[in-house]
Backbone bond lengths (Angstrom), bond angles and torsions (degrees), N, CA, C in turn:
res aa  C-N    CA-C-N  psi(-1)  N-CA   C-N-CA  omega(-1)  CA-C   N-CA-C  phi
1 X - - - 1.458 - - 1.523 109.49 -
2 X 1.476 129.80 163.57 0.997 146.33 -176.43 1.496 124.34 121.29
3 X 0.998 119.83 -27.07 2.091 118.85 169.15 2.103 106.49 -67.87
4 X 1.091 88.06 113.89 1.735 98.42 -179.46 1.643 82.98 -62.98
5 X 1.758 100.49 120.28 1.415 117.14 156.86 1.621 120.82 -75.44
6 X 1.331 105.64 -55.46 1.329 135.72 -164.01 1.611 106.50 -104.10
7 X 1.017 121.31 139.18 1.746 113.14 140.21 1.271 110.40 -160.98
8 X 1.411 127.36 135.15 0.981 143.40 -153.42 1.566 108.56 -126.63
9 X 1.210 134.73 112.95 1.388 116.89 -173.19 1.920 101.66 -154.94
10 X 1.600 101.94 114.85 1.249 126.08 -166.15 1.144 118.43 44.76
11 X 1.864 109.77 61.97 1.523 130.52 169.84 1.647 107.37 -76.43
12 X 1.550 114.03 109.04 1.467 97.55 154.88 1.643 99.64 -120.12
13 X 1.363 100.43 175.82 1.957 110.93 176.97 1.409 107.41 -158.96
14 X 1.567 83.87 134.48 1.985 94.39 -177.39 1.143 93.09 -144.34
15 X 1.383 96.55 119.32 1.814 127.48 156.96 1.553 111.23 -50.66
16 X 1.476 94.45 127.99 1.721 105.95 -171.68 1.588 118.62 -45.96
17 X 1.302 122.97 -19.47 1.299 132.68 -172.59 1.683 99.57 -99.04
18 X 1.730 109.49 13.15 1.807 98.80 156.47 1.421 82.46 97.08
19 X 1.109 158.87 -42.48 1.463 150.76 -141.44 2.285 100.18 -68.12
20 X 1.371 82.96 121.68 2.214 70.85 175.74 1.391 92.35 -80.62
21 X 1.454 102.20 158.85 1.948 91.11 170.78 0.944 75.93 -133.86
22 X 1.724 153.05 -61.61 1.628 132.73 -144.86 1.701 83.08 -137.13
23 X 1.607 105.22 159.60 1.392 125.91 179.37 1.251 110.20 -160.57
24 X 1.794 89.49 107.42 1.956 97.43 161.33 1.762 91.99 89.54
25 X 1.365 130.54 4.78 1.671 87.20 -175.61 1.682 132.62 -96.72
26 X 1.493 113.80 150.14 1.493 137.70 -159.81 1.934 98.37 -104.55
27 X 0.908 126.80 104.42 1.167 112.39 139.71 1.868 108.25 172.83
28 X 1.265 95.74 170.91 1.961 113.79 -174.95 1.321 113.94 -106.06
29 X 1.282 112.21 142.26 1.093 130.17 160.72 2.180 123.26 -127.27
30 X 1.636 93.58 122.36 1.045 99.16 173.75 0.922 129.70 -71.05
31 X 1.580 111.94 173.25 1.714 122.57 178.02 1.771 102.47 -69.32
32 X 1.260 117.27 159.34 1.535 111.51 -168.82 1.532 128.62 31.55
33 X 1.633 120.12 26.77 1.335 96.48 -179.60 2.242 92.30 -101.55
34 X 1.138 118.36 -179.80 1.081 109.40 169.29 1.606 111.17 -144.98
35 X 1.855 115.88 107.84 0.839 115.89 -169.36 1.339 125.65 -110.78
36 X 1.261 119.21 150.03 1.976 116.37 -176.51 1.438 119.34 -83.37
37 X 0.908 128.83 161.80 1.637 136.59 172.02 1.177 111.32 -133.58
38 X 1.338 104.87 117.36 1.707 105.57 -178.31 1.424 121.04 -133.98
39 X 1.046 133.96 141.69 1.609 138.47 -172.93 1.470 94.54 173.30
40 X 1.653 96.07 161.29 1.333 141.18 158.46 1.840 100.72 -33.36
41 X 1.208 98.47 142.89 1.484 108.31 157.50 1.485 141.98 -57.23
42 X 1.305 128.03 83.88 1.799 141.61 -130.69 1.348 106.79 95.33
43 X 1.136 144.66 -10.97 1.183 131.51 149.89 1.510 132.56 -20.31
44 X 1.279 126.80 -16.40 1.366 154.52 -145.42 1.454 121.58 22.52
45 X 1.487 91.94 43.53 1.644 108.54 156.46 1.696 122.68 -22.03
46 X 1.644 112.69 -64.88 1.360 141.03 -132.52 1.201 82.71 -113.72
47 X 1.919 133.06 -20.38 1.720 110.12 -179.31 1.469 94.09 -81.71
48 X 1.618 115.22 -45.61 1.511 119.12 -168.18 1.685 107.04 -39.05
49 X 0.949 117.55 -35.85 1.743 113.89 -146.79 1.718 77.02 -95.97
50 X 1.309 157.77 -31.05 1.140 162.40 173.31 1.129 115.49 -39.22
51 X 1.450 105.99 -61.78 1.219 145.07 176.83 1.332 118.07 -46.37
52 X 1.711 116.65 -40.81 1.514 139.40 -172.28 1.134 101.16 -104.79
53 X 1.319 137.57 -14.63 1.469 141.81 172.78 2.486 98.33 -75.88
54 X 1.384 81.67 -34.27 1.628 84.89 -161.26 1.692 123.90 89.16
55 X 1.370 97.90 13.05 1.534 115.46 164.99 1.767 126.46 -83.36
56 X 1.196 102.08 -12.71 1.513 118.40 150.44 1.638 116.40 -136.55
57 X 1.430 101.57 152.98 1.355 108.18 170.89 1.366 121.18 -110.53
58 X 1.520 113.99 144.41 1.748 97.35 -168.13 1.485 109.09 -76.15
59 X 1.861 104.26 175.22 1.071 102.22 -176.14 1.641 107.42 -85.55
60 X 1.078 116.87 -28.19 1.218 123.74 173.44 1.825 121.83 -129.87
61 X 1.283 125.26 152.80 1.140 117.85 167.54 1.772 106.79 102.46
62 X 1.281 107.84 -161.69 1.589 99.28 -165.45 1.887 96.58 -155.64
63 X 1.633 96.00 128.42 1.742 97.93 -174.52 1.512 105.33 -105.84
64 X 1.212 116.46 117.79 1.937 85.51 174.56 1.504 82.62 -128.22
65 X 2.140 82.01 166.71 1.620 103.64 -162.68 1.707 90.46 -115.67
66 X 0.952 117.01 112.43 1.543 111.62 -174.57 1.411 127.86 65.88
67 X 1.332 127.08 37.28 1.202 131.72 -137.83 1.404 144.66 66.14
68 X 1.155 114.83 -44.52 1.679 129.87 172.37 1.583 80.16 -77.89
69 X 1.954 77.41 155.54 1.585 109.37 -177.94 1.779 92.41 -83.71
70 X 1.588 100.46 150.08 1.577 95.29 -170.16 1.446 135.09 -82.57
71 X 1.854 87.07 18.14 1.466 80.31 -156.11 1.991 97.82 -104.33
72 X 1.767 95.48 3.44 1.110 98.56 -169.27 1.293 104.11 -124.77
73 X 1.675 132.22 43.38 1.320 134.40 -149.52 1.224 80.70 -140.76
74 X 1.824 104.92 124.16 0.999 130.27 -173.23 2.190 118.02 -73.70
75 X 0.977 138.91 122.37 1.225 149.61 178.78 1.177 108.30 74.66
76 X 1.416 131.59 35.65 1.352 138.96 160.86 1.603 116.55 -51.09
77 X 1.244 134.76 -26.20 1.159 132.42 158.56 1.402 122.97 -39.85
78 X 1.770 98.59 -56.57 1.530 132.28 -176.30 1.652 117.42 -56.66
79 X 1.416 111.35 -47.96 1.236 134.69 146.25 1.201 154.84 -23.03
80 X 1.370 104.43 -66.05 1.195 137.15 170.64 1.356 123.27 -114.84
81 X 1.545 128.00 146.93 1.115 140.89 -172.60 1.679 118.72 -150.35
82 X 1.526 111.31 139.32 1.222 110.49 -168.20 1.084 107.70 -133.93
83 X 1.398 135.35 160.23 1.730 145.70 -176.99 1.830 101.44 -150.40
84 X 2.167 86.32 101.74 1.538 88.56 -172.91 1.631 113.45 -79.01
85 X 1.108 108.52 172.82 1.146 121.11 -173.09 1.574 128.02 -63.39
86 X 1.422 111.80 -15.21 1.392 131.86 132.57 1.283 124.30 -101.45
87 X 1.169 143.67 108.01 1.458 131.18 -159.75 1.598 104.25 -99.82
88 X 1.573 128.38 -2.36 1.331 106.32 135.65 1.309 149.08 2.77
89 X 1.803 92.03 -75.31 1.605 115.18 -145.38 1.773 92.74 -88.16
90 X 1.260 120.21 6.94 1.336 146.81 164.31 1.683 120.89 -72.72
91 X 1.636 95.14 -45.27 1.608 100.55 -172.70 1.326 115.16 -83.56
92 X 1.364 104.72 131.80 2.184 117.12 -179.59 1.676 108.94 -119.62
93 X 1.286 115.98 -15.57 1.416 113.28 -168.16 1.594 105.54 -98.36
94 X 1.455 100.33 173.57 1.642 97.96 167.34 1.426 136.40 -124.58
95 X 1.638 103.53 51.14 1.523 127.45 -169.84 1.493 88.11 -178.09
96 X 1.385 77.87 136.73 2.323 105.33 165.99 1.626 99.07 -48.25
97 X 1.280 103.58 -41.93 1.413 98.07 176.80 1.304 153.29 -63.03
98 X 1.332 97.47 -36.02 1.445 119.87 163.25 1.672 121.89 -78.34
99 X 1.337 89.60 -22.62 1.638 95.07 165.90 1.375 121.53 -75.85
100 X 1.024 130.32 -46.03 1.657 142.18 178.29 1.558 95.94 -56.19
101 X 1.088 112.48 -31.79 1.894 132.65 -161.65 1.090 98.64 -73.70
102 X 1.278 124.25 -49.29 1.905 154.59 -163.57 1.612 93.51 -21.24
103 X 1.483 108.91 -102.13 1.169 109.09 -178.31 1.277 138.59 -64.17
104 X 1.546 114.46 -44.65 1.616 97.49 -178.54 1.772 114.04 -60.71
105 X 1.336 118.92 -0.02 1.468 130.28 166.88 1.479 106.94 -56.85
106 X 1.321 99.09 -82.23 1.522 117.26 156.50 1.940 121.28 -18.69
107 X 1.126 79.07 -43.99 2.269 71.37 -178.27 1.506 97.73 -109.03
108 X 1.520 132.66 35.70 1.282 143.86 179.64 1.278 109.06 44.93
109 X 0.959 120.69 64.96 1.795 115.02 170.16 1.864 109.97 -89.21
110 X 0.837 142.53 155.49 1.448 151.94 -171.17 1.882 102.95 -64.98
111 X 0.765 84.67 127.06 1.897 99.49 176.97 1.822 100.15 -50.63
112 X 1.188 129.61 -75.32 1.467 143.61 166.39 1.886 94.37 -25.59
113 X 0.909 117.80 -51.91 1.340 128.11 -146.64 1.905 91.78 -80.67
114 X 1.452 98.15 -49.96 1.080 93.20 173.40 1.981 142.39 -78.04
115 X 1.317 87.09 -26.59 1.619 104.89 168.56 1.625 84.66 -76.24
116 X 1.016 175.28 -83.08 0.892 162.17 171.05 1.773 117.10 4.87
117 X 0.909 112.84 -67.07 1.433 143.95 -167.48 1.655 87.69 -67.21
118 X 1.691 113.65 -78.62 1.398 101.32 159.91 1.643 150.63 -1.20
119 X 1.124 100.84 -68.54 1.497 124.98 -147.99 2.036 72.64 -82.81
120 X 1.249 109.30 -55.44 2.107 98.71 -148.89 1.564 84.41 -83.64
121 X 1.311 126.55 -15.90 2.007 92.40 169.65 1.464 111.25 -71.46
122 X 1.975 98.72 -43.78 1.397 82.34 -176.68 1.492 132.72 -59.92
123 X 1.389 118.69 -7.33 1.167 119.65 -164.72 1.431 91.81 -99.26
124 X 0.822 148.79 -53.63 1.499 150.88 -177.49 1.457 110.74 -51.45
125 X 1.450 109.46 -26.79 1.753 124.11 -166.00 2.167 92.40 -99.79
126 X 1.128 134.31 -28.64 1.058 134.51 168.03 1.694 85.39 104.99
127 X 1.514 136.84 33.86 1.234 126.11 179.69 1.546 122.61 -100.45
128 X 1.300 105.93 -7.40 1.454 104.40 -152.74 1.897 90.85 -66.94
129 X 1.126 151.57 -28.52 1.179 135.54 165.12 1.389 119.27 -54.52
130 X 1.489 125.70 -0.42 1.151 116.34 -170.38 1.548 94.94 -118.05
131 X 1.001 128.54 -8.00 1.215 119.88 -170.85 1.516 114.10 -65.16
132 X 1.097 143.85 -23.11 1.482 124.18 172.38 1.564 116.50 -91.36
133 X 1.954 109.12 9.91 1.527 108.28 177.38 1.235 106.29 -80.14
134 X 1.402 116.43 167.83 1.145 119.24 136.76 1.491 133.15 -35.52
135 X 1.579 114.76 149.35 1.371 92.36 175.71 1.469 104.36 -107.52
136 X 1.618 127.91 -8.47 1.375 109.88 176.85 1.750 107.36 -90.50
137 X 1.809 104.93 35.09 1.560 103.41 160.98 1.276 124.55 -149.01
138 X 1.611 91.34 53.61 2.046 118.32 169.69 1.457 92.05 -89.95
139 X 1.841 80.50 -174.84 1.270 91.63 168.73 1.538 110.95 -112.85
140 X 1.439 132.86 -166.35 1.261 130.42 -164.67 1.986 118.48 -84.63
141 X 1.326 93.76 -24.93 1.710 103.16 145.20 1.393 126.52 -78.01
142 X 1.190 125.90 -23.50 1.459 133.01 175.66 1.378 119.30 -70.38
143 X 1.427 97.24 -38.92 1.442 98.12 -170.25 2.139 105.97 -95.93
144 X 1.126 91.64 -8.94 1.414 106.48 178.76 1.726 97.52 -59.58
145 X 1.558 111.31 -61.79 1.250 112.18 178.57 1.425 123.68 -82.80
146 X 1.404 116.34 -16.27 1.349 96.23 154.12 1.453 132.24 -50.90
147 X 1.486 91.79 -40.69 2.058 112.83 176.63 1.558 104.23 -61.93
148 X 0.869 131.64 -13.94 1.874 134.13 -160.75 2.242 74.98 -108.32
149 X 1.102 126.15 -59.60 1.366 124.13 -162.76 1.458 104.20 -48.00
150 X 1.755 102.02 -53.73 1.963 116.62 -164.31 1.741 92.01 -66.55
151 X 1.182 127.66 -25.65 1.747 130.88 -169.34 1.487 98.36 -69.99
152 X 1.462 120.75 -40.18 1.848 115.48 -153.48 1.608 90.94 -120.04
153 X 1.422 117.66 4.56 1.479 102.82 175.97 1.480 118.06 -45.52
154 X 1.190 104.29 -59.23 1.817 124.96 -152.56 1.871 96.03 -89.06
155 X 1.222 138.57 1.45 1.251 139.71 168.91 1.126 107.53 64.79
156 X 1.770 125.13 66.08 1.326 116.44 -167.11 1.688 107.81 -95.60
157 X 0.974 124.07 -175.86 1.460 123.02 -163.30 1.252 92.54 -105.57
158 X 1.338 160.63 -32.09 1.349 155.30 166.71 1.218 102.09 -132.54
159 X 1.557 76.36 144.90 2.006 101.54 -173.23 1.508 124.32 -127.58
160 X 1.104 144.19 96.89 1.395 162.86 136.12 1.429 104.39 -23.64
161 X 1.343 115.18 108.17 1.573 123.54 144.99 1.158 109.11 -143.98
162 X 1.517 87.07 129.12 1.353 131.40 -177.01 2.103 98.58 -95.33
163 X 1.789 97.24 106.76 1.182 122.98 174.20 1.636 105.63 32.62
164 X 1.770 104.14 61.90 1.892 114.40 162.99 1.313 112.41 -37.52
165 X 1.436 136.09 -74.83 0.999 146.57 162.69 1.467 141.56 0.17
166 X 1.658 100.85 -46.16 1.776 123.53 -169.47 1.841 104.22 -73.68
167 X 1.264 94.05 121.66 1.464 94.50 177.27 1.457 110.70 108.66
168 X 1.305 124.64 -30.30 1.349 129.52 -158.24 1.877 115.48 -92.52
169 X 1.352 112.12 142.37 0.933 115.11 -175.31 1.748 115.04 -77.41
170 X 1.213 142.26 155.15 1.282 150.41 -150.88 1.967 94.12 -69.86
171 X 1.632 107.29 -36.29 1.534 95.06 160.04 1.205 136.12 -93.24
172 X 1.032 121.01 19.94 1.519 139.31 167.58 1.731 119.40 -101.65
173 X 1.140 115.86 -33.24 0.971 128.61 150.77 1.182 116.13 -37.93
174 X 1.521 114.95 -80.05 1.340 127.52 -167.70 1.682 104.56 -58.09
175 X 1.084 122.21 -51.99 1.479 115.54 178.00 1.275 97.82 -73.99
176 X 1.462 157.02 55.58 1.763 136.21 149.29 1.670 74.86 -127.11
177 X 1.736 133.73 -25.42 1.165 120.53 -155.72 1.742 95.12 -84.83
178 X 1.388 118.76 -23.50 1.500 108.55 165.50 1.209 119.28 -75.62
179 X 1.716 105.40 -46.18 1.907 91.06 176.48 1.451 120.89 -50.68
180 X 1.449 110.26 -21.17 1.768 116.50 -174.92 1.873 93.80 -80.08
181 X 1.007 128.46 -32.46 1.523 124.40 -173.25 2.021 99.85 -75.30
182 X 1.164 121.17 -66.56 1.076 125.11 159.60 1.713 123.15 1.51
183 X 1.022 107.66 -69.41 1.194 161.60 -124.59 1.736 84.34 -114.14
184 X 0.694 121.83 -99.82 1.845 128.43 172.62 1.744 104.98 -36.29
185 X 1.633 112.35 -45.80 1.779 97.93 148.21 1.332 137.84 -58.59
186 X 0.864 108.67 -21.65 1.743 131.81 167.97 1.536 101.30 -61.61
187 X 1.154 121.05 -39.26 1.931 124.06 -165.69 1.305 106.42 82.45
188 X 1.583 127.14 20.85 1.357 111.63 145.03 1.630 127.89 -55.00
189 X 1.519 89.61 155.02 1.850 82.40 -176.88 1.584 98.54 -112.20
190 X 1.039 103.47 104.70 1.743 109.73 179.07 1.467 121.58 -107.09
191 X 1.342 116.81 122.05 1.536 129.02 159.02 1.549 130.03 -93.47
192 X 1.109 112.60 118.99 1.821 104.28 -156.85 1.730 93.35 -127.43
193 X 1.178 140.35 132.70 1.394 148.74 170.83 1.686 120.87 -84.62
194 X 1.224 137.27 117.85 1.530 120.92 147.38 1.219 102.77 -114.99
195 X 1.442 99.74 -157.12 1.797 138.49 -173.10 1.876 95.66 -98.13
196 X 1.317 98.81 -26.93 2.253 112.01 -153.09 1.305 110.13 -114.45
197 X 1.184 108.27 123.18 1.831 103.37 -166.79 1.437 91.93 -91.81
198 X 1.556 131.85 -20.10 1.406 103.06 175.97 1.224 102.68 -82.22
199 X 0.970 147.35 -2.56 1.358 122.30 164.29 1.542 121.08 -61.18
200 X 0.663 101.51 5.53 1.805 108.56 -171.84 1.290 118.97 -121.19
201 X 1.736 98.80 -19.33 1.844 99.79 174.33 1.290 91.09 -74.98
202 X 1.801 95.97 158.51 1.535 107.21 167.61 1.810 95.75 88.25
203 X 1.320 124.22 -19.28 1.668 99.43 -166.72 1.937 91.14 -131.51
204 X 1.356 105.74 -26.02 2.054 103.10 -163.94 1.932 102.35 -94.01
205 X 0.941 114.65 140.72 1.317 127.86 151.62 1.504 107.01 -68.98
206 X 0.765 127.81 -49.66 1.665 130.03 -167.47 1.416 116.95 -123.48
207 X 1.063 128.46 143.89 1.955 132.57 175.59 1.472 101.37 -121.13
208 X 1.298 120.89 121.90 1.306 135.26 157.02 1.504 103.57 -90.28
209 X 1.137 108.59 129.51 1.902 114.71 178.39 1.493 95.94 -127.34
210 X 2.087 115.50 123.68 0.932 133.64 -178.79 1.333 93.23 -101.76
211 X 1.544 94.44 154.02 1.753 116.63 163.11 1.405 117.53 -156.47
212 X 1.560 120.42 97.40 1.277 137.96 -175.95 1.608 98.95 43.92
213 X 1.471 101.10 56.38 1.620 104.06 165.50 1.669 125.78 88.35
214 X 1.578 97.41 2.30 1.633 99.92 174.56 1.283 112.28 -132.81
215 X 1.577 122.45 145.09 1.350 108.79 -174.19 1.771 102.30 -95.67
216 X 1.668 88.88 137.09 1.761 108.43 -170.22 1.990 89.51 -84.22
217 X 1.031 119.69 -40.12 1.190 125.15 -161.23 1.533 128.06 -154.03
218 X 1.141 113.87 133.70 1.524 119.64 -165.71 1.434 109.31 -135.00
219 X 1.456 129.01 93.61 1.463 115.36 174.29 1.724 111.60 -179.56
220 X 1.366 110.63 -164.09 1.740 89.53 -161.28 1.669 102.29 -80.74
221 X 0.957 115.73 172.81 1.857 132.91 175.50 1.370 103.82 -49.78
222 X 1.227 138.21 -37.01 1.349 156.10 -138.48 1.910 79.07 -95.50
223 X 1.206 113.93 -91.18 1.265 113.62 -168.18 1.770 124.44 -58.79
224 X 1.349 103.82 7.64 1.655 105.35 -175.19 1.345 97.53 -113.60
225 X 1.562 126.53 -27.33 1.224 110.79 173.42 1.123 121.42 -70.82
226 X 1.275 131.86 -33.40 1.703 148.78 -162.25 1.409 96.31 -73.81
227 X 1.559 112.64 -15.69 2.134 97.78 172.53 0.949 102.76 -88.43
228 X 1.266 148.65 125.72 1.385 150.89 168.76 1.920 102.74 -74.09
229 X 1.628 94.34 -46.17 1.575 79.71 -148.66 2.054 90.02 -95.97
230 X 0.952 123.89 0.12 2.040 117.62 147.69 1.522 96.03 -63.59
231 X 1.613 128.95 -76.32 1.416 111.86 177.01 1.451 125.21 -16.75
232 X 1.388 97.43 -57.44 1.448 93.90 -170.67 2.160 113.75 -83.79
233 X 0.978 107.16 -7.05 1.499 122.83 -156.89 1.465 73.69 -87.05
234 X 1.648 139.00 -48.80 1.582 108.80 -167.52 1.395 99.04 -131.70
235 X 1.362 96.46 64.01 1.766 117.42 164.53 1.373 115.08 32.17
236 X 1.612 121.59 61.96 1.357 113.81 171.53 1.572 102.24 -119.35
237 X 1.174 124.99 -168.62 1.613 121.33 -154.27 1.866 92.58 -137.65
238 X 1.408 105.09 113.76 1.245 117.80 158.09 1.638 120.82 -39.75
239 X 1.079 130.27 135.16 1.274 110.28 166.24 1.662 108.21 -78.86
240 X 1.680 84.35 155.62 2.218 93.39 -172.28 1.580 119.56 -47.11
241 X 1.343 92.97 -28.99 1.884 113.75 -174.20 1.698 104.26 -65.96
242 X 1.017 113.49 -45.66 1.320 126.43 -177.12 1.383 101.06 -65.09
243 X 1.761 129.21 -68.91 0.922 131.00 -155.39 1.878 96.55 -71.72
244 X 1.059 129.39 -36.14 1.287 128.02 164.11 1.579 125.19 -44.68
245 X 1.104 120.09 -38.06 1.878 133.60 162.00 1.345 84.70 -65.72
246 X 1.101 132.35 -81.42 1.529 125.67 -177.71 1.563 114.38 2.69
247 X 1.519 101.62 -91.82 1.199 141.07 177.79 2.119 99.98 -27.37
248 X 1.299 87.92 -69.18 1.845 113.82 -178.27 1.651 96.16 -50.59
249 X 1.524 126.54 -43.35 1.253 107.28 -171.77 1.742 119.14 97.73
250 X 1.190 94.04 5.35 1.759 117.48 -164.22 1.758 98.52 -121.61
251 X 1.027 119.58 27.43 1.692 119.01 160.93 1.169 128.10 -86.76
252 X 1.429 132.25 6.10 1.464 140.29 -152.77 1.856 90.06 -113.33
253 X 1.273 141.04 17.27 1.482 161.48 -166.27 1.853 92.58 -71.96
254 X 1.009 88.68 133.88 2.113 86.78 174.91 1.293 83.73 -70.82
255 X 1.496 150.12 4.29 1.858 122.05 -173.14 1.518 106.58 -164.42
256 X 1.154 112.96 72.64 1.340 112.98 162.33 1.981 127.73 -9.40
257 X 1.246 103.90 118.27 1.548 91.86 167.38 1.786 120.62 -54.64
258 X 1.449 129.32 123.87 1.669 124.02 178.89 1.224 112.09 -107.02
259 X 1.364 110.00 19.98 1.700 122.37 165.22 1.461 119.65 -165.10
260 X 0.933 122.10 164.07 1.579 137.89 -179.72 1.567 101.38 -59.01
261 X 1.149 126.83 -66.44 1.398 126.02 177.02 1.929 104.38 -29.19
262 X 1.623 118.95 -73.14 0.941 133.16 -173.98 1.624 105.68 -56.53
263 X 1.024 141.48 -26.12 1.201 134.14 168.76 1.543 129.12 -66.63
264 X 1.460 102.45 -48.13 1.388 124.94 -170.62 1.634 101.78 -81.34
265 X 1.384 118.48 -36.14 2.056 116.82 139.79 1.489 107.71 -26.18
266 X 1.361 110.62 -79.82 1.175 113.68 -160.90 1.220 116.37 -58.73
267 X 1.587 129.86 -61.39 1.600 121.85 169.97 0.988 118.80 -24.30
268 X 1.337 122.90 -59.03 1.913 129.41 175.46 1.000 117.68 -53.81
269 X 1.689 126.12 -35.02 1.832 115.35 166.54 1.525 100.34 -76.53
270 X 1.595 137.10 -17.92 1.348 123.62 -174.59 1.357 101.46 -93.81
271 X 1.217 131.22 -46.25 1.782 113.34 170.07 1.737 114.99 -45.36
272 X 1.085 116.89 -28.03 1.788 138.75 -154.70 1.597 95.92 -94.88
């Protein structure tokens, strides 16, 4: 880490029909760090990541992607990659296959190279049966990971997902939450959004916390969990593990447990 990917400094954006979606925001994102975005629903979760894609431009303020402003940074397509928040409104082909295919087609990558590329997401993604369907006739987890497949086809250097999670079953989850760990060993610089801040312990360097378009808070997991009453001041949900140290009286730890594994460690050296 250390090359400023991102910087964002007095970004706001308003939808032509008057709607504010973001106001005033300041902050960086590094090369390999991988950070969460979390808020309420209108929060403007889904403009931010738009915004970092270079699929909107703000209304005010200035975004640059590596220094250059982003709107004039050359192979940003190539670069960058995004998984919208419906990954639908994404699909043009008429097979799982040809979709995953979509782009690295598009920036000429080798056919071999690409059935290649194919075949181990889908198999890792649980798709390879779907590959000769349609894709506007999955289901709403299916197509979730097809959208996570068409995002990491082409091996872009930063990755945008927009709410990975939604739709997915408790083992699907867990396998997109390793490809996202993977993946952050790799020195991708990834930003991924929910509704659930534990979903994000255990995988973000950094938490951005939205509130109807402003960021309340910017900093690592470590220091956002330890406020109980900001947690609670903009209605987000402790994880149980946490609130259980709570309970125990054993939260004052230089390092919070950021998963169940790491917790259920710790109880056993604190009963012990």
């Amino acid at each position: 880490m250390g090359e400023i990917i991102y910087s964002f400094r007095d970004v706001s954006f308003k939808y032509p029909d008057g709607t504010v979606a973001l106001t005033n925001l300041n902050f960086e994102v590094l090369s390999g760090e991988c950070i969460g975005v979390v808020g309420a629903t209108g929060s403007g979760k889904s403009t931010l990541l738009l915004l970092m894609a270079g699929l909107l431009s703000p209304s005010n303020g200035k975004i640059k992607y590596k220094g250059t402003n982003i709107s004039l940074y050359p192979n940003l397509r190539q670069e960058i990659a995004i998984l919208f928040q419906n990954p639908i409104n994404q699909f043009l082909n008429s097979s799982v296959y040809d979709e995953i295919a979509y782009v690295p087609r598009q920036l000429g990558i080798s056919e071999d190279v690409i059935k290649r590329r194919v075949i181990s997401l889908a198999e890792r993604l649980d798709l390879t049966e779907l590959l000769t369907r349609s894709p506007f006739k999955v289901s709403g987890g299916e197509a979730r990971r097809v959208g996570i497949a068409m995002t990491l086809s082409y091996s872009p250097e930063t990755i945008l997902l927009d709410e990975p999670f939604s739709d997915l079953s408790p083992k699907y989850i867990d396998i997109v939450k390793e490809m996202l760990r993977e993946l952050k060993e790799e020195g991708k610089t990834i930003v991924f959004s929910s509704h659930s801040l534990e979903q994000m312990l255990g995988l973000v360097d950094k938490v951005i916390i939205l509130d109807h378009g402003s960021i309340l808070r910017f900093g690592d997991p470590q220091s956002i969990i330890r406020d109980r009453e900001f947690i609670e001041g903009v209605d987000l949900e402790l994880p149980c593990y946490i609130k259980l140290l709570n309970i125990l009286g054993i939260d004052i730890l230089a390092d919070l447990p950021l998963n169940i594994d790491t917790y259920l460690k710790l109880i056993k050296e604190y009963l012990h």
